[in-house]
KEKE-3310 file (N, C-alpha, C; in steps of 0.2 Angstrom, whole numbers, plus 5000, padded with zeros to 4 digits):
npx = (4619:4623:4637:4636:4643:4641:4640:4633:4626:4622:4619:4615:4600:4589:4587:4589:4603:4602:4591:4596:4608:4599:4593:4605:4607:4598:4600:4611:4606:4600:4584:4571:4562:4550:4547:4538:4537:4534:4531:4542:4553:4564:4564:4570:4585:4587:4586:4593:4607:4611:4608:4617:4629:4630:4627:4637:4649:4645:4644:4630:4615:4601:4584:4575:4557:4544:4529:4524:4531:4537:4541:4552:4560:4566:4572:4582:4588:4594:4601:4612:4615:4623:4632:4640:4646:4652:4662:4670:4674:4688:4685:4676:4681:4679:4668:4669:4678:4672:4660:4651:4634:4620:4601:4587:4573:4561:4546:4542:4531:4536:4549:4551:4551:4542:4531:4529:4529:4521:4504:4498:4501:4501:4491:4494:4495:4506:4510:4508:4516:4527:4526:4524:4538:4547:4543:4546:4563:4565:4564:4575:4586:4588:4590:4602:4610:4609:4619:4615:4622:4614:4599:4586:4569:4558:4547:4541:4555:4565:4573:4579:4584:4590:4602:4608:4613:4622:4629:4633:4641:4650:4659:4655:4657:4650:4640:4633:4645:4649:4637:4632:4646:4640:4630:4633:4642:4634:4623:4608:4591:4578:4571:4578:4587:4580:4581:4594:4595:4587:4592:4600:4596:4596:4588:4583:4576:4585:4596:4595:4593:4606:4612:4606:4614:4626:4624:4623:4611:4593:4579:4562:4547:4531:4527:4536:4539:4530:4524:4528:4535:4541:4548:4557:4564:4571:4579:4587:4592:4599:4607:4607:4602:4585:4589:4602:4598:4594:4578:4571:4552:4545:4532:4526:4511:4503:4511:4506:4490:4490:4497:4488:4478:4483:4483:4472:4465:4472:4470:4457:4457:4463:4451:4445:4449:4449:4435:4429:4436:4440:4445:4458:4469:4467:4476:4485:4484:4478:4465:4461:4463:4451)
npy = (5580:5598:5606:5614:5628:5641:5647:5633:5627:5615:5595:5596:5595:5585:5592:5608:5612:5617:5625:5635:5640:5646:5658:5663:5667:5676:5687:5692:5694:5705:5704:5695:5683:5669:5659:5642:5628:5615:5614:5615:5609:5618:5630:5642:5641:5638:5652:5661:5656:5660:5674:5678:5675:5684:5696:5700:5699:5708:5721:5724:5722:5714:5711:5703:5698:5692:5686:5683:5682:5669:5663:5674:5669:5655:5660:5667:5655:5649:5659:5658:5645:5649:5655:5650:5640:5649:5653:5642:5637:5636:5636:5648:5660:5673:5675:5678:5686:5698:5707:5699:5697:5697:5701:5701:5713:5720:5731:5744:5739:5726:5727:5739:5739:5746:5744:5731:5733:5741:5743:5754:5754:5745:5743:5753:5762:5758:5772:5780:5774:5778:5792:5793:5787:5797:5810:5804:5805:5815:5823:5816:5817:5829:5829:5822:5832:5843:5836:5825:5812:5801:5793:5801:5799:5800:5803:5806:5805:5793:5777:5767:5772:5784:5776:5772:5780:5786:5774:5773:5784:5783:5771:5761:5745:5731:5737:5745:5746:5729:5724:5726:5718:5706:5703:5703:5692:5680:5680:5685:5682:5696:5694:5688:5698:5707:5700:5700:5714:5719:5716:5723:5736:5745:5753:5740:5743:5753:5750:5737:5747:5751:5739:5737:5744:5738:5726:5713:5705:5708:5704:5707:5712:5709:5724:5732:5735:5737:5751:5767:5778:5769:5762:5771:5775:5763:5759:5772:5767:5755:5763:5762:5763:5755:5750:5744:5734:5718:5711:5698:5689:5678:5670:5676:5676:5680:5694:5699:5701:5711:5721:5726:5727:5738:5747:5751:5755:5769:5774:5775:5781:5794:5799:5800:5811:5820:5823:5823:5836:5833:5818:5821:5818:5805:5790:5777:5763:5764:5769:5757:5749:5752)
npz = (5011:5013:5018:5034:5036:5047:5063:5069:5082:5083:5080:5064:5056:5043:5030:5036:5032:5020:5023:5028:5020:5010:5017:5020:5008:5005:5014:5006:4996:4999:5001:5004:5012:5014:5025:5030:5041:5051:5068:5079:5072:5071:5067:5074:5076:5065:5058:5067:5066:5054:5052:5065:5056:5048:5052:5059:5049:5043:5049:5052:5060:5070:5073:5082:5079:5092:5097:5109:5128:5131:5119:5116:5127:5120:5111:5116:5124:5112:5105:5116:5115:5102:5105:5114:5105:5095:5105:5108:5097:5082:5069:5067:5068:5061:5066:5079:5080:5080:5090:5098:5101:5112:5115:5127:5122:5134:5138:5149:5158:5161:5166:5174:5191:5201:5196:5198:5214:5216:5217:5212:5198:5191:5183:5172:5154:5144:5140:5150:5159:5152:5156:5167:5173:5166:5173:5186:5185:5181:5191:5202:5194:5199:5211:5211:5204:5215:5223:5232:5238:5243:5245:5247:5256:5246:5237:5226:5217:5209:5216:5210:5198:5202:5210:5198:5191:5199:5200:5189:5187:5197:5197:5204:5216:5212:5203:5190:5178:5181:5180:5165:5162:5164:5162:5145:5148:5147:5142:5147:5150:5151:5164:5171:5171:5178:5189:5194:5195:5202:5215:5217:5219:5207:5190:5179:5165:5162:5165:5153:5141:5137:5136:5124:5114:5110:5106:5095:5090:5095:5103:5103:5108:5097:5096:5094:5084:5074:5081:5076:5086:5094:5088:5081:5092:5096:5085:5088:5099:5096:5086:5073:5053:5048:5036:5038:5046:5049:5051:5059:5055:5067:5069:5057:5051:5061:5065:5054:5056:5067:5064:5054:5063:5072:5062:5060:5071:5071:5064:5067:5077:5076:5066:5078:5084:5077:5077:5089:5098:5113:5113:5112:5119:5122:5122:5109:5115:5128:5121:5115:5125:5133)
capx = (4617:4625:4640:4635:4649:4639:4640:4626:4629:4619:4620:4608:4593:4588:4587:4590:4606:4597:4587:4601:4611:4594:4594:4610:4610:4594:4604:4617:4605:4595:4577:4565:4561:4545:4549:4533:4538:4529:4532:4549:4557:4570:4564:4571:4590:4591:4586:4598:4613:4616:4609:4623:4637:4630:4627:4644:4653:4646:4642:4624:4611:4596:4579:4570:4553:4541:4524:4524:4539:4539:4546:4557:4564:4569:4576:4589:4591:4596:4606:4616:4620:4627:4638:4645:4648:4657:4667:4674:4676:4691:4683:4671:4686:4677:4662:4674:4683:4668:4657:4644:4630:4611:4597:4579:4571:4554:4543:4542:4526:4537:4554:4550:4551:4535:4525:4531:4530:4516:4500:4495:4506:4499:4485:4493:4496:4512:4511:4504:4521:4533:4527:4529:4546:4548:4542:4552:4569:4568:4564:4580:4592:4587:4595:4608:4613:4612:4625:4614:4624:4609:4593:4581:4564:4556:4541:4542:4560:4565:4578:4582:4588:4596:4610:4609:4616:4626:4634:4636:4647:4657:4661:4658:4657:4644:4637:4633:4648:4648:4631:4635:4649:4639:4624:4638:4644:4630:4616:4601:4584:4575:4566:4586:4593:4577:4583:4600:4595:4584:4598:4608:4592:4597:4583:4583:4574:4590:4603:4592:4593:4614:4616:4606:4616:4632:4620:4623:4605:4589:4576:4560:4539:4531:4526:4545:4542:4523:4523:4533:4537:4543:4551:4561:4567:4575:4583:4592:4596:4604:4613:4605:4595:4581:4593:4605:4592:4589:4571:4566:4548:4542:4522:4524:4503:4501:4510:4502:4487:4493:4498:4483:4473:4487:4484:4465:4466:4477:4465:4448:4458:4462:4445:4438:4451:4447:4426:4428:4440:4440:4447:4463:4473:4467:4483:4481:4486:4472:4457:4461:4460:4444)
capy = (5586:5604:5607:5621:5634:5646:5645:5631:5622:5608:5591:5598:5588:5586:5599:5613:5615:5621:5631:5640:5643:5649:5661:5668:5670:5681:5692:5693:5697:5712:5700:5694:5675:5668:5653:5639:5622:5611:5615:5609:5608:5620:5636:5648:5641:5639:5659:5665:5656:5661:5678:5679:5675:5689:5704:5701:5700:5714:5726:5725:5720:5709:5712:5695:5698:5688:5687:5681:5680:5661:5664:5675:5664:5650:5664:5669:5648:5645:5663:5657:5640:5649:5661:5645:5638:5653:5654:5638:5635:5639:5637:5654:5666:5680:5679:5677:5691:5703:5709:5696:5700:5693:5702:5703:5718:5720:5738:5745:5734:5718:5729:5742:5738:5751:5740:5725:5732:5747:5740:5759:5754:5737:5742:5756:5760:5760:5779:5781:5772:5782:5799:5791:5789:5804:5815:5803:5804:5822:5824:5810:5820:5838:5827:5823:5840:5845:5832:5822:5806:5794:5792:5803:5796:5806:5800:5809:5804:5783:5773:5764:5777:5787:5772:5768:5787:5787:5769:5773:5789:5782:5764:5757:5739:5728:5743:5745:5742:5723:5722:5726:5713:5698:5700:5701:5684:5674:5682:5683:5682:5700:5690:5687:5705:5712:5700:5706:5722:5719:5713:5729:5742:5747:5751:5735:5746:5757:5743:5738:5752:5752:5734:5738:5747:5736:5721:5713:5704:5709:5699:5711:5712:5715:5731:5738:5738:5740:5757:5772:5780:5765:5760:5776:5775:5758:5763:5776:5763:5751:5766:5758:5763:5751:5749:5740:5732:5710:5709:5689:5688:5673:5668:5681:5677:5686:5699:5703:5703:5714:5724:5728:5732:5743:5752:5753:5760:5772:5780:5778:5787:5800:5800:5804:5819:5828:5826:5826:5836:5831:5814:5822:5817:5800:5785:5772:5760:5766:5768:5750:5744:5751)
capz = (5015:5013:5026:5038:5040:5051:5069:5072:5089:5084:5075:5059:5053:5038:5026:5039:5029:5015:5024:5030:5015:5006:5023:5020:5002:5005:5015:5001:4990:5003:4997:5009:5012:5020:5027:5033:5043:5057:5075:5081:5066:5072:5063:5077:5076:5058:5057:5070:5064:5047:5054:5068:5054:5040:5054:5061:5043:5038:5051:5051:5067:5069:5077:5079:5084:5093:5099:5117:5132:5130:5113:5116:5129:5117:5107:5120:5123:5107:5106:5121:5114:5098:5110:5117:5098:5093:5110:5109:5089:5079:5063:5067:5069:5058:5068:5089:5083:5081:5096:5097:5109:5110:5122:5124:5129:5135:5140:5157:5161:5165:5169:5180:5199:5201:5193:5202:5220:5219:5214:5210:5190:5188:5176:5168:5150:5141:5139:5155:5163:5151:5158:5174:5171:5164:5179:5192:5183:5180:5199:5204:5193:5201:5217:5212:5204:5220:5226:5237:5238:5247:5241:5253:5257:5242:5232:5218:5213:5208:5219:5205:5193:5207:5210:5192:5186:5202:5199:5183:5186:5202:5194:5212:5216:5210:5201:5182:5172:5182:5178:5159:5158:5167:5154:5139:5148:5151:5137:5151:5146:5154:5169:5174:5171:5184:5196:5196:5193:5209:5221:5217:5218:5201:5187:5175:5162:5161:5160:5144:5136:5140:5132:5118:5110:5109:5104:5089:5091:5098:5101:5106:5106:5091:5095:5094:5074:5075:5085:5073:5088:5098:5082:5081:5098:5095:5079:5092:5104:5093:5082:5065:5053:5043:5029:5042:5051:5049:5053:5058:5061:5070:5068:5054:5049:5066:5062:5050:5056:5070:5060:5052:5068:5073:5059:5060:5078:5073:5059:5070:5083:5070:5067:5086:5087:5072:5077:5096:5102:5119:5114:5107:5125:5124:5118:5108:5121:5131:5118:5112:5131:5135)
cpx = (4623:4631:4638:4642:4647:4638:4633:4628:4624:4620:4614:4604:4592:4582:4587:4596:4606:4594:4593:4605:4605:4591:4600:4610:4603:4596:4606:4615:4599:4588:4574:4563:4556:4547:4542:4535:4535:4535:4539:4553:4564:4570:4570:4580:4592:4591:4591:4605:4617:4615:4614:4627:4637:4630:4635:4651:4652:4640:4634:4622:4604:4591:4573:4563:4547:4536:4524:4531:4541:4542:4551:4563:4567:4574:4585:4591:4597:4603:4613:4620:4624:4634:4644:4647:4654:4661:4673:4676:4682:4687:4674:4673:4682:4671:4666:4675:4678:4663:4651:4639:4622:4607:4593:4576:4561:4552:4544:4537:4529:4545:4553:4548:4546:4531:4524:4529:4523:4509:4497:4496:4503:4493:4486:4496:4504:4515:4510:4512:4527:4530:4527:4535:4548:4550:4548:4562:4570:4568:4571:4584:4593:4591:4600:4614:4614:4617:4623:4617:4620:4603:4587:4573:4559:4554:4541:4547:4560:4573:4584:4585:4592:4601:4610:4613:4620:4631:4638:4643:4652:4661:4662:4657:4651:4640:4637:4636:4651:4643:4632:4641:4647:4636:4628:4641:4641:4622:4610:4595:4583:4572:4574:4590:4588:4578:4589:4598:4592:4586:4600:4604:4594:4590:4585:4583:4581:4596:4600:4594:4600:4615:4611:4610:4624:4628:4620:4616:4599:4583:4569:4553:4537:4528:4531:4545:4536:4522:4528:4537:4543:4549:4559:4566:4571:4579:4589:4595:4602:4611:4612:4600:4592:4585:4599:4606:4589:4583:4568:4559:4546:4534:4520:4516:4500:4502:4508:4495:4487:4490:4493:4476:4475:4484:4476:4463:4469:4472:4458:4450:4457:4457:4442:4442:4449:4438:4424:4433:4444:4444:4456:4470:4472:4473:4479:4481:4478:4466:4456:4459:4452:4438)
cpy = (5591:5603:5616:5625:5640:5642:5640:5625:5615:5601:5593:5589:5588:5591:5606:5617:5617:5626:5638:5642:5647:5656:5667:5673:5675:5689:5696:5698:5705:5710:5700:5684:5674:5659:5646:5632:5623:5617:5611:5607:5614:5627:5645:5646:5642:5645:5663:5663:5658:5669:5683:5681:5682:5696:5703:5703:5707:5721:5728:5721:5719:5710:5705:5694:5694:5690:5689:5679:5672:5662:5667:5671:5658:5654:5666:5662:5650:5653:5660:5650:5643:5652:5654:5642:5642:5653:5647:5633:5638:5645:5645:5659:5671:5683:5683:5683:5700:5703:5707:5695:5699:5697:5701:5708:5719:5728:5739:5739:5728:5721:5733:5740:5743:5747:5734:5727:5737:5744:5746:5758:5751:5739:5750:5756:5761:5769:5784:5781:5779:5788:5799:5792:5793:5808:5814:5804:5812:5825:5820:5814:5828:5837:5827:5828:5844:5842:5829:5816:5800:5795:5798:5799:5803:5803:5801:5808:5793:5784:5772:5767:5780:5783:5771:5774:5787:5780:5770:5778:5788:5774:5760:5749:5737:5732:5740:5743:5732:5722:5721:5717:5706:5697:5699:5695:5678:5677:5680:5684:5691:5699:5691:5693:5708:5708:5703:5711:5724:5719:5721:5734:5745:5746:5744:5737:5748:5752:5741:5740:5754:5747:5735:5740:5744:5729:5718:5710:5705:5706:5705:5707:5714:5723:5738:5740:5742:5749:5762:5774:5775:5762:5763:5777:5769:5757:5768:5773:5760:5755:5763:5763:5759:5746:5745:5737:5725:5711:5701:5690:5682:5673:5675:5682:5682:5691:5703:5705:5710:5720:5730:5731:5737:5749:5755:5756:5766:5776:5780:5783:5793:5805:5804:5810:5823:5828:5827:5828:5835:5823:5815:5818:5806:5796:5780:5766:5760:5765:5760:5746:5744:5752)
cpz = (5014:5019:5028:5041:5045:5057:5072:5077:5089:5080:5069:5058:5045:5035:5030:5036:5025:5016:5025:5024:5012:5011:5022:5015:5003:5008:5011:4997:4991:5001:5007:5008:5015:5022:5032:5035:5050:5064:5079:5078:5067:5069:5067:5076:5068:5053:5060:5068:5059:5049:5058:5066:5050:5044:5057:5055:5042:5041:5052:5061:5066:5075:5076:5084:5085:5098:5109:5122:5130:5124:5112:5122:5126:5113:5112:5122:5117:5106:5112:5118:5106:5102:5111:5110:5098:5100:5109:5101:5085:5073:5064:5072:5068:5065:5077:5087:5082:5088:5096:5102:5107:5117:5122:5128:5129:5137:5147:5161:5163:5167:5175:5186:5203:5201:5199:5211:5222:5213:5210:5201:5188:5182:5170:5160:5149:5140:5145:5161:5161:5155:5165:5176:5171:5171:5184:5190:5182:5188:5202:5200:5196:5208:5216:5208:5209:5225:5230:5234:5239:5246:5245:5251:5253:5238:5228:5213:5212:5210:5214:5201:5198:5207:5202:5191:5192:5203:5193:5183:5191:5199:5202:5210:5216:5206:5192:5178:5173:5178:5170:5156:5160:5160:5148:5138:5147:5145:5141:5147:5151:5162:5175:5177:5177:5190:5199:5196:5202:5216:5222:5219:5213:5193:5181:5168:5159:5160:5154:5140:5135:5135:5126:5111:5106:5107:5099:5087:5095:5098:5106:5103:5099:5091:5095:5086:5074:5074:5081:5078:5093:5093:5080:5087:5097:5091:5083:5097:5102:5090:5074:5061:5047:5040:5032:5046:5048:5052:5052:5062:5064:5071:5063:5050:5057:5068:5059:5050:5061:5070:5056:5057:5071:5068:5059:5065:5077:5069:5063:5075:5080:5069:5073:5085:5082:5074:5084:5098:5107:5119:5112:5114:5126:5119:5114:5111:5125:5127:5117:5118:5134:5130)
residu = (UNK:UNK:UNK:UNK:UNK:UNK:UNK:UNK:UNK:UNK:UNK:UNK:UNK:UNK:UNK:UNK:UNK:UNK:UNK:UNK:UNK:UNK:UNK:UNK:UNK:UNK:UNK:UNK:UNK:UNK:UNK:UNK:UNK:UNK:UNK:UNK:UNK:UNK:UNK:UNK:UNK:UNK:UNK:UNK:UNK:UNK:UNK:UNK:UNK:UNK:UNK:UNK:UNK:UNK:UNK:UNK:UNK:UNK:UNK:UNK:UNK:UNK:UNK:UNK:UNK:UNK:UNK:UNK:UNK:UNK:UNK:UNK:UNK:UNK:UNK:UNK:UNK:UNK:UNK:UNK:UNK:UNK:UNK:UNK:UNK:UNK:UNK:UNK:UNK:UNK:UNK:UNK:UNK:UNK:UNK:UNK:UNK:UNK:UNK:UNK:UNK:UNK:UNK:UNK:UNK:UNK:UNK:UNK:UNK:UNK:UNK:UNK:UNK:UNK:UNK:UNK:UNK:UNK:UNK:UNK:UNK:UNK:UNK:UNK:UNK:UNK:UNK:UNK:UNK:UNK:UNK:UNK:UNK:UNK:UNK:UNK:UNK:UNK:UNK:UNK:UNK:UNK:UNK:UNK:UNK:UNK:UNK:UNK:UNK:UNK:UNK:UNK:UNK:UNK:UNK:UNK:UNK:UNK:UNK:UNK:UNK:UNK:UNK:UNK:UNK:UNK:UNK:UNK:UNK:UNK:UNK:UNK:UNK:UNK:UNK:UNK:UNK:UNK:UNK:UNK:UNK:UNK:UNK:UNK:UNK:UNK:UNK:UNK:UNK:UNK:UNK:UNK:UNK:UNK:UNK:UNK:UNK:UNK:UNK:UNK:UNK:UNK:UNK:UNK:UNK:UNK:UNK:UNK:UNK:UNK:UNK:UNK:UNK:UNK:UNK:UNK:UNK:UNK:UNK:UNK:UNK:UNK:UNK:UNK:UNK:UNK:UNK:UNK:UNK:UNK:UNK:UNK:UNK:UNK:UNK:UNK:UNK:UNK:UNK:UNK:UNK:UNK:UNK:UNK:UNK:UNK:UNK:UNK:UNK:UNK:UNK:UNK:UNK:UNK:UNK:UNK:UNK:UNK:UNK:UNK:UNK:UNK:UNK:UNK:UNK:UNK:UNK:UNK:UNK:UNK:UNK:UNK:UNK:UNK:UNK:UNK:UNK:UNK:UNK:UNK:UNK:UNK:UNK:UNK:UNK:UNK:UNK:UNK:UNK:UNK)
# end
């Protein structure tokens, strides 16, 4: 059996060390690998570890996406047991003394404390919520331009963002840059950061998009690659682009089919706006739903 020099917090199995060296050297060589084993075979740690060692070496960052939350939760598992690896191992100095950092982030639909509290959100779409956002956040900063310090009983603006942009700029207690250093201690899963996020009345959403950007792994939906637009915006969270960009996909035959329906939506839409132009306002979020 191979010896595993990359941070792998486990006793390997057989030929996992193989798999991983044929992993890295991919990397090395900027290729593409498709990789097919049973269920339980270990596929998700023996992707992250050599991943971990080669983004940390060498400046790069990793987007490991997955179908369903369940899946991303084993991912941030097994993320966490590397964390404690490299924490307490000499021998993965290169990786300790670089900025190693694992998150998962999901869309407003299961962040947002809207959704969660006002039934009126529950069935809207993704495009539907951003311009939600939108509105309230531009409404919530026109407050605190005018130096309200406490929240006033105003519909229009959001709680959460209000103390998040007022934690952020007072450094009070228990406020944002806590929040920031617990998640960088403890790698939460999404479910975890909106309880904390919950406790404090702070958006959850808006911390997200704070730790992504000092991240060295991201563990998201696939519609963060999927979606140009969606794509593009995470590209600007991270501070990447493409070309310094690990991509592991997990149940990659369902990507790809995905994929392909993404793409076939996007031309029928196409389609409706150029013969009806009345459809020109509808999403593709929306057309697809109903």
């Amino acid at each position: 059996m191979m010896k595993i020099t990359c941070p792998f917090p486990y006793k390997p199995r057989l030929y996992q060390a193989e798999i991983i060296r044929s992993i890295y050297e991919t990397f090395e060589k900027r290729g593409h690998l498709i990789l097919e084993s049973g269920t339980g075979t270990g596929k998700t740690i023996v992707a992250l570890a050599p991943a971990v060692e080669y983004a940390c070496k060498n400046g790069k960052k990793v987007l490991y996406l997955t179908r369903t939350n369940s899946q991303q939760r084993q991912v941030i598992h097994e993320l966490r047991a590397i964390f404690k690896k490299v924490q307490g191992s000499q021998n993965t100095q290169k990786v300790q003394n670089e900025t190693f950092f694992g998150m998962g982030l999901q869309g407003r639909q299961n962040m947002c404390p809207f959704v969660k509290k006002d039934a009126e959100y529950k069935n809207c779409t993704a495009e539907e919520l951003a311009r939600m956002c939108k509105f309230r956040k531009e409404e919530t900063e026109i407050l605190i331009e005018k130096g309200i310090k406490k929240f006033p009983d105003e519909r229009k603006a959001c709680p959460y963002y209000f103390k998040f942009v007022l934690s952020n700029k007072t450094k009070e207690e228990n406020t944002v840059p806590e929040i920031i250093k617990w998640a960088k201690e403890t790698i939460p899963h999404p479910e975890e950061i909106n309880q904390k996020c919950d406790q404090l009345g702070i958006c959850p959403y808006e911390i997200n998009k704070l730790l992504v950007k000092d991240a060295t792994i991201v563990c998201a939906p696939y519609i963060y690659l999927l979606h140009p637009g969606i794509k593009n915006r995470l590209l600007d969270w991270l501070g990447v682009s493409m070309q310094n960009l690990i991509v592991i996909v997990d149940e990659a035959q369902i990507y790809q089919n995905m994929q392909e329906k993404h793409a076939l939506l996007n031309s029928l839409h196409e389609l409706l706006q150029m013969q009806f132009p009345k459809f020109s306002n509808i999403t593709i979020p929306k057309f697809s739903k109903e």
